[in-house]
Phi, psi and omega in degrees: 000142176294154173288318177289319167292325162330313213257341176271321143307359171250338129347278184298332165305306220274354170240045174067044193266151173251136198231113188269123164258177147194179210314307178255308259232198144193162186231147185238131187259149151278163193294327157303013177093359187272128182233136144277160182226147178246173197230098170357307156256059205280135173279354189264142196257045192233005166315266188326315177301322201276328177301280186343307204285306177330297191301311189308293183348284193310271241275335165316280164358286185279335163306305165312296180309281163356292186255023143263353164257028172260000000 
């Protein structure tokens, strides 16, 4: 795993995100239930933009979702 994605997923632990490993792959849940899932090993090397946007996706989602049973 990349070093830029390490500090960027210990981020997200630190704001209460969860990091699931498994054989290739792992996942990261929001504290609402939202998932992302990664490739242990990404070849592209625009990985770390495409997780982000992904992660950005999930949490705008559960906001919306939010702020229709407000």
């Amino acid at each position: 795993m990349n070093k830029d994605l390490k500090k960027y997923i210990n981020k997200l632990i630190d704001n209460g995100w969860t990091l699931e490993h498994g054989k290739k792959t792992f996942k990261l849940r929001s504290p609402k239930g939202g998932l992302v899932s990664c490739s242990r090993t990404p070849s592209c090397p625009f990985a770390i933009k495409h997780i982000e946007a992904d992660i950005k996706r999930v949490i705008r989602r559960e906001q919306n979702r939010s702020e229709e049973h407000t």
